[in-house]
TIKOLFI-182204 format. One record per residue (C-alpha): z, x, y; residue in one letter. Coordinates in steps of 0.1 Angstrom, whole numbers. Layout:
// TIKOLFI-182204
- Z, X, Y, A
...
***
This chain:
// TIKOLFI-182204
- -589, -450, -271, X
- -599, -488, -282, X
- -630, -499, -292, X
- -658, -518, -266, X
- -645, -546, -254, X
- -606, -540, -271, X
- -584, -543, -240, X
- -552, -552, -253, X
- -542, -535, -287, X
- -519, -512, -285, X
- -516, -494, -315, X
- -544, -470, -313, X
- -524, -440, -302, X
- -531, -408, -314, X
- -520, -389, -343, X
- -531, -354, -335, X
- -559, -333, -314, X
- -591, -315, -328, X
- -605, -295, -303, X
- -642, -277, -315, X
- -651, -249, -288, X
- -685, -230, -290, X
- -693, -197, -274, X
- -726, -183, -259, X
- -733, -156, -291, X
- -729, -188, -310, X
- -695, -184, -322, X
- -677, -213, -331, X
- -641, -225, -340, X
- -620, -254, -344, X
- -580, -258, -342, X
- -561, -291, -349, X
- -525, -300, -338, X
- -500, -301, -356, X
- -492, -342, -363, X
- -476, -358, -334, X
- -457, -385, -351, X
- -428, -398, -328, X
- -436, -378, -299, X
- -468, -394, -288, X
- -464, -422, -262, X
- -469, -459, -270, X
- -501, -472, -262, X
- -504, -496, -235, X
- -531, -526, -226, X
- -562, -509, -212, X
- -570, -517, -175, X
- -541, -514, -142, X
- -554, -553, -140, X
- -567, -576, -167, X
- -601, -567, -176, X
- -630, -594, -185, X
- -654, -572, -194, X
- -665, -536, -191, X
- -701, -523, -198, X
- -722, -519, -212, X
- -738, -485, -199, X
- -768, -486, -185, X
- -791, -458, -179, X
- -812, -463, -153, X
- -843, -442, -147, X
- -868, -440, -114, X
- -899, -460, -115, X
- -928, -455, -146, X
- -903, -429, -156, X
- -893, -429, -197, X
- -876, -395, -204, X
- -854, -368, -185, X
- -867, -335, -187, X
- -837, -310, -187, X
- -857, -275, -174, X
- -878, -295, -146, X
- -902, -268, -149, X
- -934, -289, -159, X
- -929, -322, -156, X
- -950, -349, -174, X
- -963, -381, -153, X
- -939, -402, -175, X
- -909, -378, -167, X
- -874, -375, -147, X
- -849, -349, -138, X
- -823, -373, -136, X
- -810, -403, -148, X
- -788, -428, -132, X
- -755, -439, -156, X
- -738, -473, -147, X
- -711, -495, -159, X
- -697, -526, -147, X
- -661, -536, -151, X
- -655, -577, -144, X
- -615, -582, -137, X
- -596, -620, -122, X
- -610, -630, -86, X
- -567, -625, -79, X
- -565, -591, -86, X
- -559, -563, -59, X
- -568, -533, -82, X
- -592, -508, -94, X
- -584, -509, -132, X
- -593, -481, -142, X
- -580, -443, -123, X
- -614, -426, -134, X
- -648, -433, -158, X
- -660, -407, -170, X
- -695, -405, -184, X
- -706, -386, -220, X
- -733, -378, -242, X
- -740, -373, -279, X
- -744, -335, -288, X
- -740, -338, -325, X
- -729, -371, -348, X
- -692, -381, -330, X
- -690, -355, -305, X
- -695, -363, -271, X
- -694, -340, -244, X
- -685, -350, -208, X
- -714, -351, -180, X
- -695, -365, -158, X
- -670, -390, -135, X
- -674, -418, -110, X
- -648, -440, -89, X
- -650, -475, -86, X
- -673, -496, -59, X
- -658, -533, -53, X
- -682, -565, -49, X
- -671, -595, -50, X
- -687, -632, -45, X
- -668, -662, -44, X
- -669, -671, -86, X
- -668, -630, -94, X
- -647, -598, -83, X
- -664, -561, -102, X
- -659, -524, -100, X
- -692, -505, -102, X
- -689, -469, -116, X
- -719, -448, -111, X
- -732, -411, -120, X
- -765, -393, -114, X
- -769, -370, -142, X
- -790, -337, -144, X
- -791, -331, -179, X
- -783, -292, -183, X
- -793, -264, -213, X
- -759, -279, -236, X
- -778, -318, -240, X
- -800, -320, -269, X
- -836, -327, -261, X
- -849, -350, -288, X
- -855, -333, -322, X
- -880, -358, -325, X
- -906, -375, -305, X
- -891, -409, -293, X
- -858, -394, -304, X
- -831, -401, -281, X
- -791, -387, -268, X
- -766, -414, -267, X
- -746, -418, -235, X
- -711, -440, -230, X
- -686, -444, -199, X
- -648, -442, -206, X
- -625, -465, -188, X
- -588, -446, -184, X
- -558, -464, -165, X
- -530, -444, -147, X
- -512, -445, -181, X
- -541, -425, -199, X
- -554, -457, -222, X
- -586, -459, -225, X
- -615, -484, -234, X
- -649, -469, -241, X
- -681, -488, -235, X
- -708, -497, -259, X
- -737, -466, -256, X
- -770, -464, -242, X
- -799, -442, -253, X
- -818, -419, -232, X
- -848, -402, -239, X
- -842, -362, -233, X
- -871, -334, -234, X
- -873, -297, -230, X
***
């Protein structure tokens, strides 16, 4: 997966697979692959078309609104139960193409470990100096996101951009405010 922004290198393929699970009781356990080496395929430029620019994620919440609440129970004036994620990928005015198959949406659970909330296809616009893809996703936090440990703490949330060839770009994050 390349960086923000990094459309075009190609040598960030991977060089094995960590996968951490976590059980109800609490259990945990994590298995890595043996090295790929060889076998992996060659990375690719990001994007079925040329991309200008993709992201950054917005989070967009409903009016006055400054925090999701994940039971909905008792909510507070100043909270949501959702929040609205959104990306924006610019590509050429001559281009005929989504460029990206799927965007998929995460969050933050822990330092580097991002858990998928969800996916969104592509919405075309286009005006005569512009042509964009708009991905968007209304997430309803569940129990698994971290409300904020601390008051004005918040849970990091980033789209992924992955062609028909599996590359992928990821998009600079966005912070939203999450309480119990």
């Amino acid at each position: 997966m390349n960086n923000a922004g990094d459309f075009a290198t190609t040598t960030n393929q991977p060089t094995g697979i960590s996968l951490s699970v976590l059980d109800q009781a609490g259990g945990s356990a994590t298995v890595a692959s043996p090295v790929f080496g060889a076998n992996a395929q060659a990375c690719g430029a990001v994007g079925a078309t040329p991309v200008n620019t993709f992201g950054p994620t917005v989070a967009t919440l409903a009016a006055t609104k400054t925090e999701v609440d994940i039971d909905g129970a008792t909510l507070a004036t100043t909270s949501a139960t959702t929040a609205t994620l959104s990306i924006v990928a610019d590509v050429p005015l001559n281009t005929a193409v989504d460029p990206f198959a799927r965007v998929e949406f995460y969050y933050e659970t822990a330092p580097n470990v991002w858990r998928l909330a969800g996916s969104a296809n592509g919405v075309l616009a286009q005006t005569p100096t512009t042509r964009t893809y708009t991905y968007t996703f209304v997430w309803d936090p569940d129990a698994n996101v971290p409300s904020a440990p601390l008051p004005g703490a918040s849970v990091n949330v980033m789209a992924v951009g992955v062609d028909a060839q599996g590359d992928a770009v990821q998009t600079v994050t966005a912070a939203v405010l999450i309480v119990p």
